[in-house]
C-alpha positions as CSV (number, residue, x, y, z in Angstrom):
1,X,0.0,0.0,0.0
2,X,2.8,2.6,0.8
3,X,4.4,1.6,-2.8
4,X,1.1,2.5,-4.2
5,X,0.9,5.9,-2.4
6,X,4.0,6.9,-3.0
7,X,3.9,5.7,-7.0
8,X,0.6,7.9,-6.9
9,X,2.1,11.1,-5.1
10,X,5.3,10.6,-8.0
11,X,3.1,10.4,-10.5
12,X,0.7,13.6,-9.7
13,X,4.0,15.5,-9.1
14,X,5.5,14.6,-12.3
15,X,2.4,15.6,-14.1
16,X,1.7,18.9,-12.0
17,X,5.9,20.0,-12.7
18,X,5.3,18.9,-16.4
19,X,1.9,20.7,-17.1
20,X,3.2,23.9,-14.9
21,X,6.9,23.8,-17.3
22,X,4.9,23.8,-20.4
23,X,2.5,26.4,-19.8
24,X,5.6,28.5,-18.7
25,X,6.7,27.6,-22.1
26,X,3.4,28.8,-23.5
27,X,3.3,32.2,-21.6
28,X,6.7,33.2,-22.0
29,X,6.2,32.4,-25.7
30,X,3.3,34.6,-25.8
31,X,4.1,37.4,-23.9
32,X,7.5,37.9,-25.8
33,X,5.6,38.4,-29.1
34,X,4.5,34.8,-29.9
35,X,0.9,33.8,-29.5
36,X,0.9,30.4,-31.0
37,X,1.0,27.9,-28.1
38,X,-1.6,30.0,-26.5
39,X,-4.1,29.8,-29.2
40,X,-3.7,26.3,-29.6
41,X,-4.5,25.8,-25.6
42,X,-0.9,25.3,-24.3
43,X,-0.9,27.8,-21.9
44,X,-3.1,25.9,-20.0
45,X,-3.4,23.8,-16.4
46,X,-5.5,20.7,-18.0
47,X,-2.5,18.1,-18.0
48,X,-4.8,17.0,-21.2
49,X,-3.5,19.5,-23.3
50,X,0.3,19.0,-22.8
51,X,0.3,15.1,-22.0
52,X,2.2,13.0,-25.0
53,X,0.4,9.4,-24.3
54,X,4.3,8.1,-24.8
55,X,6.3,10.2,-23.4
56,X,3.8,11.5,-20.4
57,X,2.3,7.7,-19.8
58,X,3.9,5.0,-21.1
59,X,7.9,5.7,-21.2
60,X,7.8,7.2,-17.4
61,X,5.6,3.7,-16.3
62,X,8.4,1.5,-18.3
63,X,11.1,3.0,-16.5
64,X,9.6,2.5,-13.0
65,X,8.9,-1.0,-13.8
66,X,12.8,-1.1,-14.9
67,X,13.5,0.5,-11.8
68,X,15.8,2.8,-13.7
69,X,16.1,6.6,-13.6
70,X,12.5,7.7,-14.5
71,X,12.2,10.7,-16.9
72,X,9.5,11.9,-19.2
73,X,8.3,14.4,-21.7
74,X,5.3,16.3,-23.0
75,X,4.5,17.5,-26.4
76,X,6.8,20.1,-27.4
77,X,5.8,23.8,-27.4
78,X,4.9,25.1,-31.0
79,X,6.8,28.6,-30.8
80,X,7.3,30.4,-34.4
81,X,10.8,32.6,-34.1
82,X,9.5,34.9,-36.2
83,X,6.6,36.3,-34.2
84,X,9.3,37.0,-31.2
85,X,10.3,40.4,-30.9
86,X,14.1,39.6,-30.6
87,X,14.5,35.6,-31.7
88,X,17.7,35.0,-31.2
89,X,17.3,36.3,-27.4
90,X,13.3,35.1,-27.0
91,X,14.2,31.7,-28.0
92,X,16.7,31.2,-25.2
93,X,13.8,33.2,-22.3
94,X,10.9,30.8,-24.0
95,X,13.4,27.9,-23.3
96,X,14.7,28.9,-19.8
97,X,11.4,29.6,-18.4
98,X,10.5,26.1,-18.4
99,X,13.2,25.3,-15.6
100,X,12.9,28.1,-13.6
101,X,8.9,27.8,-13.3
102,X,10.1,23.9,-12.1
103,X,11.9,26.3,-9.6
104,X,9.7,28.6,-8.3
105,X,7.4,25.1,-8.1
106,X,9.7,23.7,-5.5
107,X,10.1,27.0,-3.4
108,X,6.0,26.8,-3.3
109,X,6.1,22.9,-2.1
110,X,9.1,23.9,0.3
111,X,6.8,26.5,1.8
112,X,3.5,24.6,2.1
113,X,6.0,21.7,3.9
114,X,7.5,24.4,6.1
115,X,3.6,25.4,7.0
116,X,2.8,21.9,8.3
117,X,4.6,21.9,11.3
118,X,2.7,25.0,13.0
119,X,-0.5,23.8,11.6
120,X,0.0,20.4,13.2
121,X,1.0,21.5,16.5
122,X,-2.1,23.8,16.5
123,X,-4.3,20.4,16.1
124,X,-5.3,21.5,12.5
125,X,-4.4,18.9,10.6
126,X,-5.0,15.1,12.0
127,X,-0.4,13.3,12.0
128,X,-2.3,11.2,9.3
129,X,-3.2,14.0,6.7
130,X,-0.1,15.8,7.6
131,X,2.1,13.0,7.1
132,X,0.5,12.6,3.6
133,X,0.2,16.2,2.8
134,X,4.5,16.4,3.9
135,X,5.6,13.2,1.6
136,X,3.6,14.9,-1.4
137,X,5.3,18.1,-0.6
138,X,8.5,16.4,-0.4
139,X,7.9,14.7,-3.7
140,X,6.8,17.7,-5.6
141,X,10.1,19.2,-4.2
142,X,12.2,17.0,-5.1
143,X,10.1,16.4,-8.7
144,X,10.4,19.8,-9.8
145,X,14.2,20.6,-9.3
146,X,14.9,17.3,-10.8
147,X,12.6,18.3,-13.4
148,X,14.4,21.9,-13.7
149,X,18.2,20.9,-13.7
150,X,17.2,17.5,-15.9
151,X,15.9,20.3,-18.7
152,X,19.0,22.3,-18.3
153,X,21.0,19.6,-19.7
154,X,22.3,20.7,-23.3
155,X,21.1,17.9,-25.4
156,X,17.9,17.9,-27.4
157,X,15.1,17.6,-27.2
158,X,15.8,19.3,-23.6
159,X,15.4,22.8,-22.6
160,X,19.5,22.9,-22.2
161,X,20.0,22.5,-26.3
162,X,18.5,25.8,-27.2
163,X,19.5,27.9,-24.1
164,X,23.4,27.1,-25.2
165,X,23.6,27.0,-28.9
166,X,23.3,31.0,-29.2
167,X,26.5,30.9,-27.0
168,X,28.4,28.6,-29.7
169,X,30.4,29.9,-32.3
170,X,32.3,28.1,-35.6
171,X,33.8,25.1,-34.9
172,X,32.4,24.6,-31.2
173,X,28.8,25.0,-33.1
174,X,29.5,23.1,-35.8
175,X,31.1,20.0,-32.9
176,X,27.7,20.6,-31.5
177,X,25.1,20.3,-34.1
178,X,26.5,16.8,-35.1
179,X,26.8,15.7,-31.2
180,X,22.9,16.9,-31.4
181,X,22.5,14.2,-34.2
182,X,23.4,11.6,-31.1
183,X,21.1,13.4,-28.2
184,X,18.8,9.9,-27.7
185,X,21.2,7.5,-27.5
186,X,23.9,9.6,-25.5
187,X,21.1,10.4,-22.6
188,X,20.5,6.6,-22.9
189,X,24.3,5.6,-22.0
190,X,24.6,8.4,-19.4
191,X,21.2,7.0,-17.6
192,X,21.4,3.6,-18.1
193,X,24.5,2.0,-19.5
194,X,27.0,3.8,-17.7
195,X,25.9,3.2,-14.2
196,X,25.3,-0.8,-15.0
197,X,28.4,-1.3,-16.5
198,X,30.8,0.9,-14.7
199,X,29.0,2.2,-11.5
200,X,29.3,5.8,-12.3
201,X,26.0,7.4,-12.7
202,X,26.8,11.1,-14.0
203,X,22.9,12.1,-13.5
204,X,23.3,11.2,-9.5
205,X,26.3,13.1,-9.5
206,X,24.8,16.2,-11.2
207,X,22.0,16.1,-9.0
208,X,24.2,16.2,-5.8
209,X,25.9,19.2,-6.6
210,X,22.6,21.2,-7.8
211,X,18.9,19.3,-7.2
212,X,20.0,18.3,-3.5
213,X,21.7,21.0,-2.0
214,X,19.2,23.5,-3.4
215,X,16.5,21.1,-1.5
216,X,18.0,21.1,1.2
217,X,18.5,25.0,1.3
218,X,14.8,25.3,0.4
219,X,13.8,23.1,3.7
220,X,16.3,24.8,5.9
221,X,15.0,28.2,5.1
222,X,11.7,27.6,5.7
223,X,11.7,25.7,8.6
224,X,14.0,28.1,10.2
């Protein structure tokens, strides 16, 4: 019963961080010149308009079951460059806000986590529904900076790709756009081959020097 609970709170973090990252696509989008995604009902907090039956459903379920990293992905964003007031500088804000709405998500979970203890010493809240209420929290913490510093990796079809490739010139852009080529099965090795056949996993050792300390900053601040 607890694996099902916690499989469930996973699961309507995941979707809550993703629906929230793509809307923040959406707005940014439109309120830099670019009202595409917004007519076509991206920009939007039904998880029905941004869920990829693959990508959303399917791939993240396969991977619990594999008991591998779990990742997953929504349908991309239509932005048009050309409707942007300054594309070459809009692009990399449309891309960026994704993360850092996964950011300001966390601070908002930290806070409600950090709210719990004065509501449950009050008598408020029953130790059952605030036990609850503290792993979901936790999750959606956790979730969304995952979610955040995941995306800021600088391989398609990630949020990192487009953010860096306005800072690439000549050869260093030209290295990159045929690395790009590789993006699938690269993030494939790095989550899955590596760490079986060698032992280093690269992901857990990005996330300990940015997902974890940041959580842990988030929790310390708000519970004093």
């Amino acid at each position: 019963m607890d694996r099902i609970i916690s499989l469930l709170l996973s699961a309507v973090a995941v979707i809550l961080g993703i629906v929230v990252h793509e809307s923040a696509h959406a707005l940014a989008a439109y309120l830099l010149g670019d009202s595409t995604a917004r007519s076509r009902g991206r920009f939007s907090l039904n998880p029905l308009n941004h869920i990829d039956p693959f990508g959303t459903v399917v791939l993240p379920l396969l991977l619990m079951l594999a008991g591998g990293p779990v990742f997953a992905y929504a349908k991309p964003v239509p932005v048009y460059l050309g409707n942007l007031k300054n594309p070459k500088r809009d692009e990399v804000l449309v891309a960026i806000a994704g993360p850092v709405s996964n950011i300001l998500l966390a601070a908002v979970a930290a806070a409600l986590y950090g709210m719990l203890r004065p509501a449950l010493l009050a008598g408020a809240l029953s130790f059952q529904l605030a036990s609850l209420l503290a792993s979901f929290f936790i999750t959606a913490l956790l979730t969304n900076l995952s979610l955040a510093f995941f995306n800021l990796i600088p391989l398609p079809p990630l949020d990192g790709s487009t953010i860096i490739v306005p800072f690439l010139k000549g050869d260093a852009l030209r290295i990159y756009r045929r690395i790009q080529a590789y993006a699938m099965p690269i993030l494939i090795v790095v989550l899955y081959l590596l760490p079986s056949f060698t032992g280093i996993d690269l992901i857990g050792i990005y996330f300990d020097i940015t997902v974890y300390p940041l959580a842990n900053w988030m929790l310390s601040f708000v519970l004093g």
